[in-house]
C-alpha positions in Angstrom: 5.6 -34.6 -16.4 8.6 -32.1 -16.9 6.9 -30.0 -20.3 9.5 -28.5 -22.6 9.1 -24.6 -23.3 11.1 -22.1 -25.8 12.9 -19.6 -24.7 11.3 -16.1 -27.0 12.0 -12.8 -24.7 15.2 -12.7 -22.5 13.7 -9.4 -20.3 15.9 -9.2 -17.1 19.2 -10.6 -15.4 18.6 -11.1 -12.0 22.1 -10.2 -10.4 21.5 -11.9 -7.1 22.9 -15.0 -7.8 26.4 -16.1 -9.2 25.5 -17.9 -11.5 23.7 -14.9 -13.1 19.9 -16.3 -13.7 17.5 -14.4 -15.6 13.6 -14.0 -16.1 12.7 -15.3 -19.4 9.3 -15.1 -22.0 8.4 -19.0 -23.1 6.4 -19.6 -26.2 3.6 -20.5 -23.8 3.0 -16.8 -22.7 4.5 -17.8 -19.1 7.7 -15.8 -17.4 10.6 -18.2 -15.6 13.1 -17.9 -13.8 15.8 -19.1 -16.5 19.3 -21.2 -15.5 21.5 -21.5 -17.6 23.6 -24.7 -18.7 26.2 -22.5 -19.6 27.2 -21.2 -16.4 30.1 -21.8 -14.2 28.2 -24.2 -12.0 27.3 -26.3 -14.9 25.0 -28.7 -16.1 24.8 -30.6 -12.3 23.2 -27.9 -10.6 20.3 -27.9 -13.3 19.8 -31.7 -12.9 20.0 -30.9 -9.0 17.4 -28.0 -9.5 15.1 -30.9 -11.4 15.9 -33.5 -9.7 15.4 -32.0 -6.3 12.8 -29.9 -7.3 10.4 -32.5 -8.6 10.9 -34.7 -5.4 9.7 -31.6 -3.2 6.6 -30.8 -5.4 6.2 -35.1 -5.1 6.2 -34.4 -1.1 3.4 -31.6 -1.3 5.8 -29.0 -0.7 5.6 -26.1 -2.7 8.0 -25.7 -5.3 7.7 -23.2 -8.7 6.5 -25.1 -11.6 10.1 -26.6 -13.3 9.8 -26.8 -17.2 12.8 -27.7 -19.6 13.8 -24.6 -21.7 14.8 -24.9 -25.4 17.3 -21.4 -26.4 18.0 -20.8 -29.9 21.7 -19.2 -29.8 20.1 -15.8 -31.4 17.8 -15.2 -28.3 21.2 -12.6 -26.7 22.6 -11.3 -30.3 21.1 -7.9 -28.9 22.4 -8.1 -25.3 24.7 -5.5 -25.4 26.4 -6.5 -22.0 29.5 -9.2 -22.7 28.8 -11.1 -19.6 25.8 -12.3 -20.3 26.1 -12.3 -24.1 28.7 -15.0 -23.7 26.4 -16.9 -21.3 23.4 -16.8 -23.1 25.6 -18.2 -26.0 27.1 -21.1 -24.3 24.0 -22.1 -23.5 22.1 -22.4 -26.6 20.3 -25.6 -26.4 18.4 -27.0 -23.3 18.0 -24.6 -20.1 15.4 -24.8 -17.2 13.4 -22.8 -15.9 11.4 -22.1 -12.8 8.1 -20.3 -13.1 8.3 -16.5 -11.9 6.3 -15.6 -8.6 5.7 -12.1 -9.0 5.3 -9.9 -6.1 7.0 -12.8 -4.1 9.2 -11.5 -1.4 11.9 -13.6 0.7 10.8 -15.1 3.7 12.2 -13.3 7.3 11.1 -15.3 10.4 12.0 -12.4 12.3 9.1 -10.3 10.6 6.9 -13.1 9.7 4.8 -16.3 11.6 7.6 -19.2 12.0 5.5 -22.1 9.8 3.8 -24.8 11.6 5.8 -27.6 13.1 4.6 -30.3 10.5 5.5 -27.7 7.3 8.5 -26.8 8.8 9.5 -30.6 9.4 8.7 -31.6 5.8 10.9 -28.9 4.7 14.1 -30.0 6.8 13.7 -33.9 5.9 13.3 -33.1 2.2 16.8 -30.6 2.6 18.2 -33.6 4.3 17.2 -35.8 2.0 18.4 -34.4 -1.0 21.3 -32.8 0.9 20.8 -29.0 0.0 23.2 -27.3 2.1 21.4 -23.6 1.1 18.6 -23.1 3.6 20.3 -21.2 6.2 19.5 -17.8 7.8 22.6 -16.5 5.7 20.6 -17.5 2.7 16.8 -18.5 3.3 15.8 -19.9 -0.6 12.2 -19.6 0.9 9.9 -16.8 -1.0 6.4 -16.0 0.2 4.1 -15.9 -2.5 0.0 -15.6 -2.0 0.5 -16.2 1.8 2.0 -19.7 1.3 5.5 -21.1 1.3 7.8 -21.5 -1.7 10.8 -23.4 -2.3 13.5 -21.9 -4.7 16.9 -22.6 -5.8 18.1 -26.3 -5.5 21.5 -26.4 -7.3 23.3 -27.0 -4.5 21.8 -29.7 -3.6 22.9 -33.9 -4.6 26.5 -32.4 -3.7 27.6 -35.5 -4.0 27.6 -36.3 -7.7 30.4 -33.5 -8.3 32.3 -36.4 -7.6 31.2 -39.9 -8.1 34.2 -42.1 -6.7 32.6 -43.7 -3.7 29.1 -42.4 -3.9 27.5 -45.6 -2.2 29.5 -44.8 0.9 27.6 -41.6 1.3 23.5 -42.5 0.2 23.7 -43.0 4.3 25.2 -39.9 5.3 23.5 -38.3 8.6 23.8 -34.6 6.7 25.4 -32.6 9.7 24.9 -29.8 8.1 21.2 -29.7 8.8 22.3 -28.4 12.0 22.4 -24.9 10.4 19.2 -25.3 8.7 16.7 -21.9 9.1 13.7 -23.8 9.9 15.3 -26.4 12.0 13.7 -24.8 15.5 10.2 -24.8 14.7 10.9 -28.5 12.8 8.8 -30.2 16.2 8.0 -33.4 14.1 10.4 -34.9 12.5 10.0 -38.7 13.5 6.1 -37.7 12.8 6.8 -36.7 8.9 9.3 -39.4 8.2 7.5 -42.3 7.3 4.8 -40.6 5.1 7.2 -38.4 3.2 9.4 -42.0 2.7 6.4 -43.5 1.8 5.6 -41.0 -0.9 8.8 -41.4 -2.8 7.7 -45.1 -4.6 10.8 -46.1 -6.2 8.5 -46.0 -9.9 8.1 -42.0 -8.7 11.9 -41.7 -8.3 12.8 -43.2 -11.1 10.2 -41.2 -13.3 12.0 -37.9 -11.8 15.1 -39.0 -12.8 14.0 -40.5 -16.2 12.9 -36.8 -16.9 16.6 -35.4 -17.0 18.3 -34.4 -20.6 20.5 -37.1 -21.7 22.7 -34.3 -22.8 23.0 -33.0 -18.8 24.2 -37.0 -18.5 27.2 -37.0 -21.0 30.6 -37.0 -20.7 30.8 -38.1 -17.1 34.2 -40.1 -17.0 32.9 -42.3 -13.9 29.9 -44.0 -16.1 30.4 -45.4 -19.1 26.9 -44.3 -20.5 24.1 -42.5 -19.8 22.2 -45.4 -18.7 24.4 -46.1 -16.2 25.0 -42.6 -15.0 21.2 -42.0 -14.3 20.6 -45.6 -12.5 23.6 -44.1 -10.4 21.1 -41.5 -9.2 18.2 -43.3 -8.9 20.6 -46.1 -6.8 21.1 -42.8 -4.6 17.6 -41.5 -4.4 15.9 -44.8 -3.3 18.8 -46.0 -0.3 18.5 -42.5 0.6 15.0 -42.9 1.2 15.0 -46.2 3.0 18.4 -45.1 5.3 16.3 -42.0 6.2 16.5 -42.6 10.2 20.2 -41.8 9.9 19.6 -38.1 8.8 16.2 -37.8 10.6 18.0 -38.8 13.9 20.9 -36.3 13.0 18.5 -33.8 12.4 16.5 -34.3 15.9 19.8 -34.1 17.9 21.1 -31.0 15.9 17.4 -29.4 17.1 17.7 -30.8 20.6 21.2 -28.9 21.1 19.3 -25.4 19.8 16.9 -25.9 23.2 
C-alpha cells in the first residue's frame, strides 16, 4: 500500500533536475525526495514515478519507498526565492515523494563492480517494460546506497500516455531505445528473467498499482470520459505489456548482441 504523508519542513531544492525536486520533512519524522504536481512536467510524470515505481519494488528491485504527499499552500510563504515560491504554490494539494537515501552517491560503472548478469537483466526488462527512456550513461538514475542498488527517477517513463490516440497500437512496442540502456552489457540473462518477472506482475498486482493513483492526477484528460475509464486505460497497457513481453525482450537481446 501507497501511505499518505504531510508535507511539514521544505529544507532544500535539489537543483539537478528540471523539474526542480526538493527534500522535504513528513509528519512521520521521515525526509523525501518531494515532486511536485505543479511543475512543468505535470501530473503524468508523478503517476509515471508511482506507477513505475511500485511495479519495480513488485519485481524485487530496489526502489526508494514512494508515499503520497499532502502540502498545505502555506508550507513556501517563507521561501524567499520566486521560482520555487510559485511552484510550491501550484502545487498545494497532493505531491509524492520518494524517501531520501542519505550518503547515497550515483552509480559509475567505470569506478564501481558492473552488477551481476541476473540484477542487471531485471533492471533492463523492467526499463523496457515500463518504457523509461532515462537509464543511459548520459544520465544513470541508479544511486548506491548501503552497498546495494537503487532505482530513482521514473517520470519519464509510460511515455506513451502524453498522448493517448492510438495507445493499443503501442502496449507491443519492441522499445528500441533500450539499445542505449547503461546496464545493457552486463544484462547476460534476459530470456532467463523474463518469465519470472512476467509472472510476478498478476494482473490483481497491476491493477492494485494503478488503483493507488490520485483520482485528481486522472482528471481532465479529454481522451477518457472519466476517471474510471482513464485508469482501466493503464491497466489495459500494463497487463498486454506484460504478456507481449518477448517483443521488447527480443529487441533488447539483439540491441546487446550488436554491443559484442
Amino acid at each position: 500500500m501507497v501511505r499518505t504523508v504531510t508535507a511539514m519542513r521544505y529544507v532544500v531544492p535539489l537543483r539537478e533536475g528540471g523539474s526542480l525536486p526538493a527534500i522535504v520533512e513528513a509528519d512521520d519524522g521521515a525526509m523525501y525526495v518531494m515532486k511536485f504536481v505543479g511543475s512543468g512536467q505535470g501530473a503524468k510524470a508523478l503517476i509515471a514515478e508511482l506507477i513505475a515505481g511500485e511495479i519495480g519494488r513488485v519485481l524485487d528491485l530496489n526502489v526508494p519507498e514512494i508515499v503520497l504527499m499532502q502540502m498545505s499552500p502555506l508550507l513556501g510563504r517563507s521561501e524567499p526565492d520566486p521560482e520555487i515560491r510559485d511552484l510550491l504554490r501550484a502545487s498545494a494539494g497532493l505531491n509524492l515523494g520518494l524517501r531520501y537515501l542519505p550518503g547515497a552517491f550515483a552509480y559509475n560503472q567505470l569506478l564501481q563492480p558492473p552488477p551481476p548478469p541476473e540484477l542487471a537483466s531485471a533492471i533492463v526488462w523492467f526499463d523496457a517494460y515500463v518504457t523509461n527512456v532515462d537509464r543511459t550513461d548520459r544520465n544513470v538514475n541508479l544511486l548506491l546506497w548501503e552497498q546495494r542498488l537503487w532505482l530513482i527517477d521514473h517520470g519519464a517513463a509510460l511515455y506513451f500516455h502524453h498522448d493517448w490516440a492510438g495507445y493499443q497500437e503501442r502496449i507491443q512496442s519492441p522499445f528500441t531505445m533500450v539499445r542505449h540502456h547503461t546496464l545493457l552489457p552486463y544484462a547476460g540473462s534476459l530470456a532467463a528473467v523474463d518469465e519470472r518477472l512476467r509472472q510476478r506482475l498478476g494482473t490483481d498486482t497491476l491493477q492494485e498499482i494503478v488503483s493507488a493513483v490520485p483520482a485528481a492526477w486522472l482528471q481532465n484528460e479529454p481522451y477518457f470520459a472519466d476517471v474510471t475509464a482513464h485508469r482501466a486505460a493503464y491497466l489495459e497497457y500494463l497487463t498486454g505489456r506484460r504478456d507481449a513481453s518477448a517483443q521488447f525482450v527480443e529487441e533488447a537481446i539483439r540491441a546487446r548482441g550488436l554491443l559484442v
